[in-house]
N, C-alpha and C positions, 0 to 999 in steps of 0.2 A: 230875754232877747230871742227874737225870732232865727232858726236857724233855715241858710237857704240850702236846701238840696238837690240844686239842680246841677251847680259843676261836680260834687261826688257822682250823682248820677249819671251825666255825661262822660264821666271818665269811664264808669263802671261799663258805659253800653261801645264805647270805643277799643276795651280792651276786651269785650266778647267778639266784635266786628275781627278785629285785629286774629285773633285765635282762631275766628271759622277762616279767616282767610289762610293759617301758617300752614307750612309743610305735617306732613305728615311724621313723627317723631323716628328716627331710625333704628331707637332702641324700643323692644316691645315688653312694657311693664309686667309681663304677665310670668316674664322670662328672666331669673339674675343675668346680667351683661359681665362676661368674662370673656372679654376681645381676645378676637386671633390675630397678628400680622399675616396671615397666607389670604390674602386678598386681593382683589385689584377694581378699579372703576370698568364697568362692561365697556367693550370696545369694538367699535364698526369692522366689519369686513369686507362691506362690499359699499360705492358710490352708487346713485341710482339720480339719472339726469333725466327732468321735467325741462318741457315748456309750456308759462302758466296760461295761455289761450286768452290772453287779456288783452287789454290794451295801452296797458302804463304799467311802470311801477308802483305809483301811488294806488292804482286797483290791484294791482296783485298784494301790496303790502298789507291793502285790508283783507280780501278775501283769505291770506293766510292766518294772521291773525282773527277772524271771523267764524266764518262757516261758507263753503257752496252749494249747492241744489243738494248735494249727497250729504251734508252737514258739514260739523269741522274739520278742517283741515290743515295741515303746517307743512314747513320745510324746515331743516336746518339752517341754509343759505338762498336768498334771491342774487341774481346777479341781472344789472340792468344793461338797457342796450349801449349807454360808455362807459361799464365796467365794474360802475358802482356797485358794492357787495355789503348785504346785509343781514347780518346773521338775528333770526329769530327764536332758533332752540338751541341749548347746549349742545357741543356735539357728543358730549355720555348719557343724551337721555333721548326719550323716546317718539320723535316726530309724525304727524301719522303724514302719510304722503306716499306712500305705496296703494296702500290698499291690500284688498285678495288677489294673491298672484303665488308664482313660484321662481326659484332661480335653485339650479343643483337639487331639488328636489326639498328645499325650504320654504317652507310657508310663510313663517312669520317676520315676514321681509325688515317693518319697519325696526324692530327687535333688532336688528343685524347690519342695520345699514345707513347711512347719511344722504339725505337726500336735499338735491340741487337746484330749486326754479331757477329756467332763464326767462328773462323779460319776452315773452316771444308770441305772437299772434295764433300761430302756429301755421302763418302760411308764408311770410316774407323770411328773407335769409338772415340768418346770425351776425351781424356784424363783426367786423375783426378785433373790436377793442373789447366786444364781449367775449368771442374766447378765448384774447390772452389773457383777459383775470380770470377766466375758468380754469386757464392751466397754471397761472399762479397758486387760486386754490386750491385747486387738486396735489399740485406735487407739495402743499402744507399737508392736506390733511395724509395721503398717502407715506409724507415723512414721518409726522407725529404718530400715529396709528399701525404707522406698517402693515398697512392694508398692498395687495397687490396690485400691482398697476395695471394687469388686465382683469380685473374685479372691479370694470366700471361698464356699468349699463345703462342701456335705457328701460325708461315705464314700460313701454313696448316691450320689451324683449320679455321682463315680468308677468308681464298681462297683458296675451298677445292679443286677448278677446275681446277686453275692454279697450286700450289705450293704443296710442300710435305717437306720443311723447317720445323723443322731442320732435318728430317728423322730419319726412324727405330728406329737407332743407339741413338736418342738422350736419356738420362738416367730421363725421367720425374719422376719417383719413389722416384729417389734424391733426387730428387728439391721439392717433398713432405714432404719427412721426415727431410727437412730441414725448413719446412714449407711454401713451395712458390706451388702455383699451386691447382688444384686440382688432388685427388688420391683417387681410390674404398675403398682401405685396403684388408685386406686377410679375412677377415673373411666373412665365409657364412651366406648371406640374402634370405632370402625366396621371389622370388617377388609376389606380391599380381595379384589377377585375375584381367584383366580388365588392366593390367597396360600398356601406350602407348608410344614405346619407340622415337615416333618421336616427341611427345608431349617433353619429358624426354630429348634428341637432345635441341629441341629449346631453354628450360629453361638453359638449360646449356650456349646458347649461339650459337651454329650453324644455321647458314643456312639453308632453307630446298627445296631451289631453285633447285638443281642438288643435290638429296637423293643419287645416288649414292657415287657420288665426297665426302658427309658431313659423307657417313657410314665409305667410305676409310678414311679420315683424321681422324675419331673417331678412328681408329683402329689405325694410326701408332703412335699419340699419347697415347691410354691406352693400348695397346695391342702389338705392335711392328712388326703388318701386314698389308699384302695393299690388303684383302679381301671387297669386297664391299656389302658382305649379313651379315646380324643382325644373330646372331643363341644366343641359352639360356644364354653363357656366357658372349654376351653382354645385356643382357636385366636385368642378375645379377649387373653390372657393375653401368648402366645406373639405375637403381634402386637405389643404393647407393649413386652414387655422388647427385640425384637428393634428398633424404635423407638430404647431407651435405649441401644442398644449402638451402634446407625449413628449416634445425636448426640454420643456422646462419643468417635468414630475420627478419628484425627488422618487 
């Protein structure tokens, strides 16, 4: 009797398919496995909000999923223009969507942070139904995580050289008075003599690599221009927030 070997074979070539595709094993055979409990899953510290420069969701879902002219690229969350949110990475693992940048003098941004596409052209205005599922999101992930709530930034503020995410247009004010981010307030500060505002920059968290690139991204964030010289009303500005950062250091 003839024997057929083509379903063994098929099995055999689906269960190699199968195995190049699995994870990676988390114990290394080379090593006895003698588990600690003193561990935990890595955990974000900081938010970092995009807008993907597209035109739909349906393009930005592939491009993340895909690759862009710079190759692959992911987010954690999309959020479309009525709210719709869709997560494409776990949030304990590691999406790339920063890039080369720095914030506090950390390079390796995506390592450290959760990152946000909004559906957004990058030149019409945010809709309102898209950022109150932003700030739904946000006060999830800043609950589960105990991430700080002025530990949310933009691309820009990262990579003031490259990027201008989420642009002009984005409503950070909002996302203050909902309590995410930070924000001056309205009220008149006197800034004290002597006061330096690159010094004032850096504590915040910027770069001071390319001063030009960190002045502009200071402004599209607090101010909603893409001027690159400091004049009084940011030195007002930059006096306040640095203010809100010395009241809340332990």
């Amino acid at each position: 009797m003839a024997i057929d070997l083509r379903f063994p074979l098929a099995l055999g070539l689906l269960g190699m398919a199968v195995a190049a595709c699995a994870p990676l094993p988390p114990r290394n055979p080379l090593a006895q496995w003698v588990p600690s409990a003193n561990h935990e899953l890595r955990k974000p510290v900081l938010i970092v909000i995009h807008h993907t420069e597209e035109d739909s969701v349906q393009e930005s879902l592939h491009t993340l999923r895909t690759r862009n002219s710079q190759g692959p690229v992911s987010a954690h969350y999309l959020v479309g223009h009525d709210g719709q949110r869709y997560q494409l990475v776990a949030d304990n693992e590691r999406a790339w969507h920063a890039g080369a940048g720095s914030w506090h003098g950390l390079t390796d941004i995506n390592s450290i942070s959760i990152g946000i596409e909004l559906d957004n052209n990058g030149i019409d205005p945010f809709p309102a139904a898209q950022i109150d599922s932003l700030l739904v999101l946000l006060e999830d992930l800043c609950e589960r995580y105990s991430i700080a709530r002025s530990q949310i930034i933009g691309h820009a503020d990262l990579a003031p050289v490259r990027k201008v995410d989420p642009s002009r247009e984005f409503p950070w004010k909002r996302l203050a008075e909902a309590g995410f981010g930070l924000w001056p307030g309205d009220a008149d500060i006197e800034v004290p003599p002597g006061f330096d505002p690159w010094l004032a920059l850096r504590l915040i968290g910027y770069s001071l690599d390319d001063r030009p690139a960190t002045v502009r991204a200071f402004h599209l964030h607090f101010r909603g221009i893409e001027s690159v010289e400091l004049d009084d009303e940011d030195l007002r500005i930059l006096h306040a927030l640095t203010m809100q950062i010395l009241d809340t250091t332990p």
